[in-house]
mmJSON file of the N, C-alpha and C atoms, coordinates in Angstrom:
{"data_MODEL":{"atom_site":{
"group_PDB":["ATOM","ATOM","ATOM","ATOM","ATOM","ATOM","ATOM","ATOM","ATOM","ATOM","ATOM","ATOM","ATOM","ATOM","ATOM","ATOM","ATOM","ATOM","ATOM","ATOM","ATOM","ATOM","ATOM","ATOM","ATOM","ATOM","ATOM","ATOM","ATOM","ATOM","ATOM","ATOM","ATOM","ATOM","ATOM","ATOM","ATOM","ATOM","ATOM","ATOM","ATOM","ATOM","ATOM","ATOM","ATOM","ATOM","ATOM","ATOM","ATOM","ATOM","ATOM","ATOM","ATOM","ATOM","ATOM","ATOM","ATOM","ATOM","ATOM","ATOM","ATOM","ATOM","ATOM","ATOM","ATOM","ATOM","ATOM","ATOM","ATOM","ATOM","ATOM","ATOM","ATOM","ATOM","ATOM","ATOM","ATOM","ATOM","ATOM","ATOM","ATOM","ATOM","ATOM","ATOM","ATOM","ATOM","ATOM","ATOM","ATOM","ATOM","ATOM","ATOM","ATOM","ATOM","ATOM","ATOM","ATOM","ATOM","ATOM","ATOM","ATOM","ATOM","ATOM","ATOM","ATOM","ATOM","ATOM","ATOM","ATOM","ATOM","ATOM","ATOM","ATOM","ATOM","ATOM","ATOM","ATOM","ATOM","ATOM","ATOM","ATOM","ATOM","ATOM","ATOM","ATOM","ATOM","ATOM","ATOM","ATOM","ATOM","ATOM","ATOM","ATOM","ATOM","ATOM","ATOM","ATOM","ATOM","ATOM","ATOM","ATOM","ATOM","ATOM","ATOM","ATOM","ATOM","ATOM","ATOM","ATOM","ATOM","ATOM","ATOM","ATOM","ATOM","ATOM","ATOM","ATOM","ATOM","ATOM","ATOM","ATOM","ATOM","ATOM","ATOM","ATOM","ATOM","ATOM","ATOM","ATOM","ATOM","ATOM","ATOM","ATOM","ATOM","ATOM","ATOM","ATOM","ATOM","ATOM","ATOM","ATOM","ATOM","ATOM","ATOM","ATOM","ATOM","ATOM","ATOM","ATOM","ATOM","ATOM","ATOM","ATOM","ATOM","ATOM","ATOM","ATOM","ATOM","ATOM","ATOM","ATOM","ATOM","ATOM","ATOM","ATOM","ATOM","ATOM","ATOM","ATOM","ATOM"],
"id":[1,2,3,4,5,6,7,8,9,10,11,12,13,14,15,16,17,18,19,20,21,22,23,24,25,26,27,28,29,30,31,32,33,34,35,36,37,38,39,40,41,42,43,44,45,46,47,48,49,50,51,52,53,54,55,56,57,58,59,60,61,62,63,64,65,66,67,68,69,70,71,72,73,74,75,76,77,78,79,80,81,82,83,84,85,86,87,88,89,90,91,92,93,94,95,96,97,98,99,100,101,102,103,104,105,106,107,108,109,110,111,112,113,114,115,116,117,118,119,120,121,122,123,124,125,126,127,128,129,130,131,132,133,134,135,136,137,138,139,140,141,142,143,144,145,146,147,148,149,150,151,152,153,154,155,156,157,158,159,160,161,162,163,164,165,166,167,168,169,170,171,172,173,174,175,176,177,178,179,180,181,182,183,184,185,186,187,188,189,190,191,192,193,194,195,196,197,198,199,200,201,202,203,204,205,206,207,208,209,210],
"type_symbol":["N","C","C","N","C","C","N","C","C","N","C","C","N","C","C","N","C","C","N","C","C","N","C","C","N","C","C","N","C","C","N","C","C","N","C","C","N","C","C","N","C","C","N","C","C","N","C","C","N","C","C","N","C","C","N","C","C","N","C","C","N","C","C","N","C","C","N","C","C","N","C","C","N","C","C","N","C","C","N","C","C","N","C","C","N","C","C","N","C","C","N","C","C","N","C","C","N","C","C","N","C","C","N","C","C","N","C","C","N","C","C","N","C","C","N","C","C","N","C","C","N","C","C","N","C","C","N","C","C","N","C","C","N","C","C","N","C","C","N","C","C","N","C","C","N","C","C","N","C","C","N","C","C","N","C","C","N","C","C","N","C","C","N","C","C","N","C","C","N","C","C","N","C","C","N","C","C","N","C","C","N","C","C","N","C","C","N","C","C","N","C","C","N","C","C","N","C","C","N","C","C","N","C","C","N","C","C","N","C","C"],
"label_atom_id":["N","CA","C","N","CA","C","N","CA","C","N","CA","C","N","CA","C","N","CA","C","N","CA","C","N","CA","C","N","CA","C","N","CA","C","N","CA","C","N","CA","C","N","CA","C","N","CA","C","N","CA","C","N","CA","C","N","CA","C","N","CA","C","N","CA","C","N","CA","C","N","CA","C","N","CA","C","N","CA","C","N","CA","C","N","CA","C","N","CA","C","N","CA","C","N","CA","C","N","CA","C","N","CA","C","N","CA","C","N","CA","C","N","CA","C","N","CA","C","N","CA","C","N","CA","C","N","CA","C","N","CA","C","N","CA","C","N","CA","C","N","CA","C","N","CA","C","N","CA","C","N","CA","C","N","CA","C","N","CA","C","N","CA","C","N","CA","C","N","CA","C","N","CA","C","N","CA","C","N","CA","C","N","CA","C","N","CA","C","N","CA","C","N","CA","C","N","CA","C","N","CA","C","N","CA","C","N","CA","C","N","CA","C","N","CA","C","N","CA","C","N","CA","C","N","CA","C","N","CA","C","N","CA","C","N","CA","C","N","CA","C","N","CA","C"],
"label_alt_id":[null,null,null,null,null,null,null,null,null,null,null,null,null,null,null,null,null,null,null,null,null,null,null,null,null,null,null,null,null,null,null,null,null,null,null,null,null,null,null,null,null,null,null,null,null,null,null,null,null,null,null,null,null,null,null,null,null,null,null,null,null,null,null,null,null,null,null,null,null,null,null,null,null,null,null,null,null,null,null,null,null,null,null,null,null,null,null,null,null,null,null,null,null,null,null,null,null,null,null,null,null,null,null,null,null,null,null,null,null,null,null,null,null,null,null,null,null,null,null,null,null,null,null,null,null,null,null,null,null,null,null,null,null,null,null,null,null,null,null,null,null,null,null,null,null,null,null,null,null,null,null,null,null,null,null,null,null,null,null,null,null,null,null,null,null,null,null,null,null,null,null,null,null,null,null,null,null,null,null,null,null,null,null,null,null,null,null,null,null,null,null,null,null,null,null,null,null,null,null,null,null,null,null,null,null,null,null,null,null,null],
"label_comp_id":["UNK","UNK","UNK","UNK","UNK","UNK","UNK","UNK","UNK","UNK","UNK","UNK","UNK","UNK","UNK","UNK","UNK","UNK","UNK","UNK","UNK","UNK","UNK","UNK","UNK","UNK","UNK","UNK","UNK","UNK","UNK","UNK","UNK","UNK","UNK","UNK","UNK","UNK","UNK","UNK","UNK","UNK","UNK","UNK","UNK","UNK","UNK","UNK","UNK","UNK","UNK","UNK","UNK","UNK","UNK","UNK","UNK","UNK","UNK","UNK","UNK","UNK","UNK","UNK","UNK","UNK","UNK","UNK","UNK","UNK","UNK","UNK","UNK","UNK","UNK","UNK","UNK","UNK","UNK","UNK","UNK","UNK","UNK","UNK","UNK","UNK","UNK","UNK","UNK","UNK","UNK","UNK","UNK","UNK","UNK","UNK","UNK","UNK","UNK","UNK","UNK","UNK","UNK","UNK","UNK","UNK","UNK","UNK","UNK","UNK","UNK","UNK","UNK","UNK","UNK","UNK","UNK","UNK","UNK","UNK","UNK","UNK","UNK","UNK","UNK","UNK","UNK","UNK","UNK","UNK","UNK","UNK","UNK","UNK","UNK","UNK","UNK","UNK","UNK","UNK","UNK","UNK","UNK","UNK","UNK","UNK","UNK","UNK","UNK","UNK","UNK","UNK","UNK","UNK","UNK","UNK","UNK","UNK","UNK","UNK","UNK","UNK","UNK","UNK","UNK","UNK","UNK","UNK","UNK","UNK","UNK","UNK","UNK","UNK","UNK","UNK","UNK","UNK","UNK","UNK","UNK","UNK","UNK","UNK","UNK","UNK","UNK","UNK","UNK","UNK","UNK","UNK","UNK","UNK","UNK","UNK","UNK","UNK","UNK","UNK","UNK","UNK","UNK","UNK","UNK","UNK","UNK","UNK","UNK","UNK"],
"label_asym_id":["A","A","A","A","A","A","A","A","A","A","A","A","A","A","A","A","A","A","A","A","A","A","A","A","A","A","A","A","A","A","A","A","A","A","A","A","A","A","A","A","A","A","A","A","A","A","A","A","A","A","A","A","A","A","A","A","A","A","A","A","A","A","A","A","A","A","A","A","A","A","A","A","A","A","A","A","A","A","A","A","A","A","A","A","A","A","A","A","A","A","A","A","A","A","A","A","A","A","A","A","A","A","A","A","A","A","A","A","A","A","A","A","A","A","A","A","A","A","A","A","A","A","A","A","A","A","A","A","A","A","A","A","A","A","A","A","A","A","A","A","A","A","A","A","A","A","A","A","A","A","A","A","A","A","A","A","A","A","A","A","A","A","A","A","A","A","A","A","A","A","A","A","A","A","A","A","A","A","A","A","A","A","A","A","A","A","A","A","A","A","A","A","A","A","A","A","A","A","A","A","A","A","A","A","A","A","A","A","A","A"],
"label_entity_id":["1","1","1","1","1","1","1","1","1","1","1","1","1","1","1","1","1","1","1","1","1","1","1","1","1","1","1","1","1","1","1","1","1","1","1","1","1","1","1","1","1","1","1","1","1","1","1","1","1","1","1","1","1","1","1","1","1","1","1","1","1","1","1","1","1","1","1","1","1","1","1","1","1","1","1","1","1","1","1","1","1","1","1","1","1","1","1","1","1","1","1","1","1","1","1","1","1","1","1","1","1","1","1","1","1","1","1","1","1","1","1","1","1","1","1","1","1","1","1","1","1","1","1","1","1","1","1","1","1","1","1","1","1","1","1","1","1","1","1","1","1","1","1","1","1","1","1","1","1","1","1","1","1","1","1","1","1","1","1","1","1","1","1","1","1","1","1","1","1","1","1","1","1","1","1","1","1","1","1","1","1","1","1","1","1","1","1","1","1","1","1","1","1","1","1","1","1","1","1","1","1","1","1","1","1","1","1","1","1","1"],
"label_seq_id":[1,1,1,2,2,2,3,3,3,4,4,4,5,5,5,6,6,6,7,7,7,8,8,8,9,9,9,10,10,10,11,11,11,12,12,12,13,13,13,14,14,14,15,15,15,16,16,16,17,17,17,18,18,18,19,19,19,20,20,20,21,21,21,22,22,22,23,23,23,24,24,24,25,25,25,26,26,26,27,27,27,28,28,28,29,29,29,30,30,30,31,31,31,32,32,32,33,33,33,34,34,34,35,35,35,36,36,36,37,37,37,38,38,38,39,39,39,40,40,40,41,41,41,42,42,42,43,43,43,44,44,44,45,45,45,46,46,46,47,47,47,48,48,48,49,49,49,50,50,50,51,51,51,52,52,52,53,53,53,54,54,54,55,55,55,56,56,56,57,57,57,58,58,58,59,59,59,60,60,60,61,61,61,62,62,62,63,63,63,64,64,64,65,65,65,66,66,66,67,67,67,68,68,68,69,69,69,70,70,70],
"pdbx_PDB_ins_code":[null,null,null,null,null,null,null,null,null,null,null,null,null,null,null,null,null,null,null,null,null,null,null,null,null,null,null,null,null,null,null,null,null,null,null,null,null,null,null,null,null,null,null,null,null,null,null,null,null,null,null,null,null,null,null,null,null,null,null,null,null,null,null,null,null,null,null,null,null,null,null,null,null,null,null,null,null,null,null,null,null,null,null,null,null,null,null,null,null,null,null,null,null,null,null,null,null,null,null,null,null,null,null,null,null,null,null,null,null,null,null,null,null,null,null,null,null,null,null,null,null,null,null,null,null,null,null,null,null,null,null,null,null,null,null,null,null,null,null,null,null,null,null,null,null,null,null,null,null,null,null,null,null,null,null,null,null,null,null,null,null,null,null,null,null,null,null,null,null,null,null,null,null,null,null,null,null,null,null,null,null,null,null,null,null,null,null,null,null,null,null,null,null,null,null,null,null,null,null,null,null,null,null,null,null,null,null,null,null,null],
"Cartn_x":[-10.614,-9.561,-9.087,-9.163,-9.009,-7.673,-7.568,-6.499,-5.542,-4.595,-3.449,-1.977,-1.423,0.151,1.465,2.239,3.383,4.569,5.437,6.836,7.863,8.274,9.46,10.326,11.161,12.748,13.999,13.466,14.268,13.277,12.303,11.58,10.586,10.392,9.419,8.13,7.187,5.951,5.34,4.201,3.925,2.302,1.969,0.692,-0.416,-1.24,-2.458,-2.621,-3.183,-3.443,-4.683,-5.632,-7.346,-6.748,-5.941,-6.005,-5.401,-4.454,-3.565,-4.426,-5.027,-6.195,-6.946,-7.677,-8.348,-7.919,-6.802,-6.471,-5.699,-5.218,-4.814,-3.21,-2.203,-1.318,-0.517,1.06,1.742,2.872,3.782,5.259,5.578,7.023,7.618,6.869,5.403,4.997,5.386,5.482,6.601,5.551,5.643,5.022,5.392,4.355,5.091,4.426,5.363,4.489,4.628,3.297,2.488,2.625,3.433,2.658,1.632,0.652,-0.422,-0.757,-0.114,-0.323,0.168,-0.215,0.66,0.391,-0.115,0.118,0.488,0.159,0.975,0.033,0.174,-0.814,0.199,-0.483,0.675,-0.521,0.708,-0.221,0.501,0.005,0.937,1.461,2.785,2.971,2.976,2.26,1.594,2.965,2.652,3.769,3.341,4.26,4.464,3.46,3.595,2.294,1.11,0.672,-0.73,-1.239,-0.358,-0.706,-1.39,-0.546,-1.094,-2.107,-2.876,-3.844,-4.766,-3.975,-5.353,-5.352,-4.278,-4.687,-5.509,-6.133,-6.358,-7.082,-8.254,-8.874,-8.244,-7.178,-6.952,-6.254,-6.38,-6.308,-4.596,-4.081,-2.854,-2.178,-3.369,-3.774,-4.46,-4.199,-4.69,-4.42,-2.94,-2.842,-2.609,-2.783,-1.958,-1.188,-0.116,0.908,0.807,2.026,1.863,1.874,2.686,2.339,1.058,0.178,-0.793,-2.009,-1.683,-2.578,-2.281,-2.986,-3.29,-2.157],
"Cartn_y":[-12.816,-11.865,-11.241,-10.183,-9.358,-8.724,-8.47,-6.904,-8.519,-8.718,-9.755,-9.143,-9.278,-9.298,-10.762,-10.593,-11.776,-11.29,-12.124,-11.697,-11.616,-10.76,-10.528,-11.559,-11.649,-12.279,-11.584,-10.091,-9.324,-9.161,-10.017,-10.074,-8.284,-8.49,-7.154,-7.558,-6.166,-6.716,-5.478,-5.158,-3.899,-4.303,-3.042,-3.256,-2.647,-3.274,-2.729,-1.146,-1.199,0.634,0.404,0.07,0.064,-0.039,-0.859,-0.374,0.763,0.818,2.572,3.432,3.698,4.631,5.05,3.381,3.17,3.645,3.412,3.541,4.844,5.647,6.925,6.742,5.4,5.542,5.824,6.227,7.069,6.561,6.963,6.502,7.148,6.23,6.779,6.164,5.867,5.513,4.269,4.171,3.416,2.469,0.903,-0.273,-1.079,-1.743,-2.696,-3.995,-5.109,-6.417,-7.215,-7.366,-8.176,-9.849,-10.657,-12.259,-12.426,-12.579,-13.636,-15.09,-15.708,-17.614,-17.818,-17.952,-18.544,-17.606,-16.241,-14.41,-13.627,-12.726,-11.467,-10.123,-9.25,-8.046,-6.808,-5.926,-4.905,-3.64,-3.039,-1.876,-0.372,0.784,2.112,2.056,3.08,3.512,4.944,5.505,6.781,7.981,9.126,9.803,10.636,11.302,11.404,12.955,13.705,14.859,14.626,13.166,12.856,12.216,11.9,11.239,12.848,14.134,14.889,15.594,15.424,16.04,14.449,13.269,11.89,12.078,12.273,12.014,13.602,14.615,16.006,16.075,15.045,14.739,13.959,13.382,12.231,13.494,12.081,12.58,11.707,12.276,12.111,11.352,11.929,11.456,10.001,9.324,7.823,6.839,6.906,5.776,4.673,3.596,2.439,1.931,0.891,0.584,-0.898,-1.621,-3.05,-3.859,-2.805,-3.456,-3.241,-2.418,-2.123,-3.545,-4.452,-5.288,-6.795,-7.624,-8.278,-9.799],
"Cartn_z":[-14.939,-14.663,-15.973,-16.225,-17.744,-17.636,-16.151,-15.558,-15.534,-16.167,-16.116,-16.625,-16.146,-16.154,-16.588,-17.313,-17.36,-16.494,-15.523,-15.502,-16.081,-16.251,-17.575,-16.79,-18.039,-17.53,-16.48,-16.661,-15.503,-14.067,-14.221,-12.634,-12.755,-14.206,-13.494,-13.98,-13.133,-14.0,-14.406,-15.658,-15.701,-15.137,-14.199,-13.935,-15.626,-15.176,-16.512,-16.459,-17.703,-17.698,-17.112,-17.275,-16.479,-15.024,-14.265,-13.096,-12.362,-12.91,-12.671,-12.689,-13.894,-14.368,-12.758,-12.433,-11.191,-10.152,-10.136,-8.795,-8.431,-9.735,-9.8,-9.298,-9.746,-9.595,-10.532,-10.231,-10.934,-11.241,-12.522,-12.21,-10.974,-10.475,-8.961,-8.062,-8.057,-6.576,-6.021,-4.954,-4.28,-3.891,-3.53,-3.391,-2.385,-1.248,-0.673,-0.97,-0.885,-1.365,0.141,0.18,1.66,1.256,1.875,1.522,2.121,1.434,1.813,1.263,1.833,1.886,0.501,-0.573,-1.809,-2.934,-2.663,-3.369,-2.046,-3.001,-2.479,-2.268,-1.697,-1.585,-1.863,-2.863,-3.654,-2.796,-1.907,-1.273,-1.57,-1.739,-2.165,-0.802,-0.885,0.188,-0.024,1.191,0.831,1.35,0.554,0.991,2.352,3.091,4.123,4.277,3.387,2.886,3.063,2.449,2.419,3.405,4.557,5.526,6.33,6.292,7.581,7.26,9.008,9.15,9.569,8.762,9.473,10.867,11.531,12.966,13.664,12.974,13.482,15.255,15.435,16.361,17.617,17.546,18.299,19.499,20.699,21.807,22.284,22.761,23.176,24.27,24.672,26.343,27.02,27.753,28.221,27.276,26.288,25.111,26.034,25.394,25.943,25.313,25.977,25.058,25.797,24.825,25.496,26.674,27.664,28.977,29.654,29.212,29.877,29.352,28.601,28.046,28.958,28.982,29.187,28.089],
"occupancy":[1.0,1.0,1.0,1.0,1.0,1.0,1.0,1.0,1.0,1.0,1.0,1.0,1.0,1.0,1.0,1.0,1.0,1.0,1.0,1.0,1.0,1.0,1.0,1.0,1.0,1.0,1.0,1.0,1.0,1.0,1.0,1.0,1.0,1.0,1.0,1.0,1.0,1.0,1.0,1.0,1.0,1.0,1.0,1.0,1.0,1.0,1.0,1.0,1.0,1.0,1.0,1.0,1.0,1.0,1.0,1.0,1.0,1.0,1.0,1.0,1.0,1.0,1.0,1.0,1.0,1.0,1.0,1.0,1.0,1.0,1.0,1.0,1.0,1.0,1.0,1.0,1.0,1.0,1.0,1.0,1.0,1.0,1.0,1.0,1.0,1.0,1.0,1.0,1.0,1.0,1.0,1.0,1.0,1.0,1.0,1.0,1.0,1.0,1.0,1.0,1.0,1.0,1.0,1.0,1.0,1.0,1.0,1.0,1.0,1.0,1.0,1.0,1.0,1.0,1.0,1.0,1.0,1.0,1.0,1.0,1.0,1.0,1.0,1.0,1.0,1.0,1.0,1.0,1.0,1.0,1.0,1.0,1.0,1.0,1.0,1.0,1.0,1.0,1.0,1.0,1.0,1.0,1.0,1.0,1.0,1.0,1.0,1.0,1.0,1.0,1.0,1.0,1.0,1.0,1.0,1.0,1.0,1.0,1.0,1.0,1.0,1.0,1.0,1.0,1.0,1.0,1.0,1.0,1.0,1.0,1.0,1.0,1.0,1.0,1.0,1.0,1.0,1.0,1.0,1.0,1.0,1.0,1.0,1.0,1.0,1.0,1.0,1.0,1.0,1.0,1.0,1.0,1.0,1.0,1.0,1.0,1.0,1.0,1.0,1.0,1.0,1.0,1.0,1.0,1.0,1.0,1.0,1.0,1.0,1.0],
"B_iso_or_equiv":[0.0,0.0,0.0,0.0,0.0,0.0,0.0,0.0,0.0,0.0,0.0,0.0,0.0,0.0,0.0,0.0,0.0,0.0,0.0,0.0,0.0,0.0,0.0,0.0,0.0,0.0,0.0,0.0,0.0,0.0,0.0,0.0,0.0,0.0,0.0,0.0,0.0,0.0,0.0,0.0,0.0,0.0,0.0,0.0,0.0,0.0,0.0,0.0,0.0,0.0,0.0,0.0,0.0,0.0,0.0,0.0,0.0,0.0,0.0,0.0,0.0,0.0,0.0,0.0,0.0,0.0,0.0,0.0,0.0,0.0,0.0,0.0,0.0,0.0,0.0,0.0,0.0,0.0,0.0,0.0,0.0,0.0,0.0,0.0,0.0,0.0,0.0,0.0,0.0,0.0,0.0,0.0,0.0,0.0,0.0,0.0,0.0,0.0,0.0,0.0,0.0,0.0,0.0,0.0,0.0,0.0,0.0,0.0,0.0,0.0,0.0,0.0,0.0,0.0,0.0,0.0,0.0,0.0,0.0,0.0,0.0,0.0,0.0,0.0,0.0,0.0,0.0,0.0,0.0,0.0,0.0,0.0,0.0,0.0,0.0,0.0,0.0,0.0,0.0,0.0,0.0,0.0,0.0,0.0,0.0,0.0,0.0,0.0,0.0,0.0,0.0,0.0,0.0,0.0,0.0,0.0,0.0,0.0,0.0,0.0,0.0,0.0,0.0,0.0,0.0,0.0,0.0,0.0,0.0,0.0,0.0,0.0,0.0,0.0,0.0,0.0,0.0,0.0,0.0,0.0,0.0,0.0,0.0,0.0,0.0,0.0,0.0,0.0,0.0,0.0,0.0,0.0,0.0,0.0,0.0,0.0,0.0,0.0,0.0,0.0,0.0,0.0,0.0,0.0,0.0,0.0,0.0,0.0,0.0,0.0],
"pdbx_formal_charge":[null,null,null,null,null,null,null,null,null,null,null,null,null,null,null,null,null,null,null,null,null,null,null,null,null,null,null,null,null,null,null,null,null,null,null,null,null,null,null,null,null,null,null,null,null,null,null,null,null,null,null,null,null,null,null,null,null,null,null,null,null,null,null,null,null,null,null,null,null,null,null,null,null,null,null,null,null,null,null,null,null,null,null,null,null,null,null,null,null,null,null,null,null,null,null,null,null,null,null,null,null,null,null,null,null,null,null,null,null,null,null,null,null,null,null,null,null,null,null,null,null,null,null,null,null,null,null,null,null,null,null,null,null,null,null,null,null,null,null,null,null,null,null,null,null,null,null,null,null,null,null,null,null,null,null,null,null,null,null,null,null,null,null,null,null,null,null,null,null,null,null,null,null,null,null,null,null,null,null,null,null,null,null,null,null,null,null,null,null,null,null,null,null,null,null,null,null,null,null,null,null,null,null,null,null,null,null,null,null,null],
"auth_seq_id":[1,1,1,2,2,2,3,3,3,4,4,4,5,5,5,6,6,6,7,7,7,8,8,8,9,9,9,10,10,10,11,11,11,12,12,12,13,13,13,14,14,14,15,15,15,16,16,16,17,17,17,18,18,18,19,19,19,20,20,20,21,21,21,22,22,22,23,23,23,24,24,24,25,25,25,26,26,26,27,27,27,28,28,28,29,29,29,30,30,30,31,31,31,32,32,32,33,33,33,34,34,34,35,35,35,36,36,36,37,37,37,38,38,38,39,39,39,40,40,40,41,41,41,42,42,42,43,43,43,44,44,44,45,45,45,46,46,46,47,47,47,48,48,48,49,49,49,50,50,50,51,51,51,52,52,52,53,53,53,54,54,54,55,55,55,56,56,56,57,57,57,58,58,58,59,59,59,60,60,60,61,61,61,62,62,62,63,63,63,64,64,64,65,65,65,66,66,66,67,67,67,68,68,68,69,69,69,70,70,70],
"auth_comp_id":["UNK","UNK","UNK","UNK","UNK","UNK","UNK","UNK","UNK","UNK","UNK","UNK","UNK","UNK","UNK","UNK","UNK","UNK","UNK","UNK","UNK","UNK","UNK","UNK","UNK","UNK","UNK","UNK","UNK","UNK","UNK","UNK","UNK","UNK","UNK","UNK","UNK","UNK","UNK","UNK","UNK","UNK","UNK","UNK","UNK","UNK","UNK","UNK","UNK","UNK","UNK","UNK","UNK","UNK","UNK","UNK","UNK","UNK","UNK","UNK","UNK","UNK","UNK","UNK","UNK","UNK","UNK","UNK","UNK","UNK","UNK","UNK","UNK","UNK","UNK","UNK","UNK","UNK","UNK","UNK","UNK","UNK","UNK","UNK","UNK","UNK","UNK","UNK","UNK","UNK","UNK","UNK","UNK","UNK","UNK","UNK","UNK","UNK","UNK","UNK","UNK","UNK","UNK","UNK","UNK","UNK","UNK","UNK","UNK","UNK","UNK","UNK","UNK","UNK","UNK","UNK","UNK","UNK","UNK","UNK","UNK","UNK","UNK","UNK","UNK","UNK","UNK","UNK","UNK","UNK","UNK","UNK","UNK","UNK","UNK","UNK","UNK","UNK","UNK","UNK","UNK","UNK","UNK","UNK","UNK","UNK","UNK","UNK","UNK","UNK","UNK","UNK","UNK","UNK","UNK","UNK","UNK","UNK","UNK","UNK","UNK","UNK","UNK","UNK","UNK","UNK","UNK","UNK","UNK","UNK","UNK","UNK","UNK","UNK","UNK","UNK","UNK","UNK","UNK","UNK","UNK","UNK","UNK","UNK","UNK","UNK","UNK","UNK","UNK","UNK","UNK","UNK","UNK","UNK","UNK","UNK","UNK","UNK","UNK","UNK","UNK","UNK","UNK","UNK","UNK","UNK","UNK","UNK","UNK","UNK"],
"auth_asym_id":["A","A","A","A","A","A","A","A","A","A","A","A","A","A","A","A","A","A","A","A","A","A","A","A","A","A","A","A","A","A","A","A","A","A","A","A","A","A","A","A","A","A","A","A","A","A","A","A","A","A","A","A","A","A","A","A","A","A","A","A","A","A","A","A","A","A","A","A","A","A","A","A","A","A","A","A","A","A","A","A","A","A","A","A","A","A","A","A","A","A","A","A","A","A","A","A","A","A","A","A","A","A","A","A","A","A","A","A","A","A","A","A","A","A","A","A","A","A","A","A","A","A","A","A","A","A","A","A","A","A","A","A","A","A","A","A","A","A","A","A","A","A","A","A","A","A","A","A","A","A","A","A","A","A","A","A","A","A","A","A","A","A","A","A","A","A","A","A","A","A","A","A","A","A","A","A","A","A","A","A","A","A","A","A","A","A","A","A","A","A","A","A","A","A","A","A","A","A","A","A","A","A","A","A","A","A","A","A","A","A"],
"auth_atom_id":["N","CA","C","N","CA","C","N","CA","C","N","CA","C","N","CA","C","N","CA","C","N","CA","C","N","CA","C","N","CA","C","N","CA","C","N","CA","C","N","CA","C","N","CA","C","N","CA","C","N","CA","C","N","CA","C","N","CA","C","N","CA","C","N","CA","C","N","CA","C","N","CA","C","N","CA","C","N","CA","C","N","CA","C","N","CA","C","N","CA","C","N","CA","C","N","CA","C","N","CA","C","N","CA","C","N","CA","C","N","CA","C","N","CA","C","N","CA","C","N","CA","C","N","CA","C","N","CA","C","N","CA","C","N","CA","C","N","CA","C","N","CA","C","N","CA","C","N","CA","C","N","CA","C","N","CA","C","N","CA","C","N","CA","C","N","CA","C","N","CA","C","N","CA","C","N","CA","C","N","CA","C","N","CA","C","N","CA","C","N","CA","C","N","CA","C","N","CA","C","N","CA","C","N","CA","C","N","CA","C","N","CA","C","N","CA","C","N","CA","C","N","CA","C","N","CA","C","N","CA","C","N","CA","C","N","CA","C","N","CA","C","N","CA","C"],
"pdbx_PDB_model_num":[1,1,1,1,1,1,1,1,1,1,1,1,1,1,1,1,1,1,1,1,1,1,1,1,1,1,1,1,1,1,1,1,1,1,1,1,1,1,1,1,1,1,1,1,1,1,1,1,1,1,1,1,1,1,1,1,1,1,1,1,1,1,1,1,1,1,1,1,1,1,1,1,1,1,1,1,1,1,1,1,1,1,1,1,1,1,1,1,1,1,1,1,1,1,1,1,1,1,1,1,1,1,1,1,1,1,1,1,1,1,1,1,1,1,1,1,1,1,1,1,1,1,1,1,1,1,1,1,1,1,1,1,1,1,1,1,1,1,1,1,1,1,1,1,1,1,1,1,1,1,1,1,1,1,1,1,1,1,1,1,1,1,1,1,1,1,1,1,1,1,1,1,1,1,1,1,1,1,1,1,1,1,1,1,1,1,1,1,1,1,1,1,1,1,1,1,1,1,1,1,1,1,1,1,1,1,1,1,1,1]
}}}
């Protein structure tokens, strides 16, 4: 593991420059932290711009919702 981080004493952490770089993140971008079992999963949260247009194809029609399941 090369890409490593310490926690400061004020609970922060700085991510690496090689992965920012990677991953094309920015100051400001906003983060949610996932537990998984004894870590954590650091996911963007995408802005609300870059989401439209994913759904362009979808159909509206015959969704199901939870009572319809089993």
């Amino acid at each position: 593991m090369a890409n490593t981080a310490t926690l400061s004493s004020k609970f922060q952490i700085s991510i690496p420059k090689a992965v920012r770089t990677e991953q094309a993140w920015a100051a400001g971008q906003q983060f949610a932290f996932i537990p998984k079992g004894k870590g954590i999963l650091l996911a963007p949260i995408p802005k609300i711009e870059d989401l439209f247009g994913m759904a362009k194809d979808t159909n509206p029609n015959n969704f199901r919702d939870r009572e319809d399941r089993f």
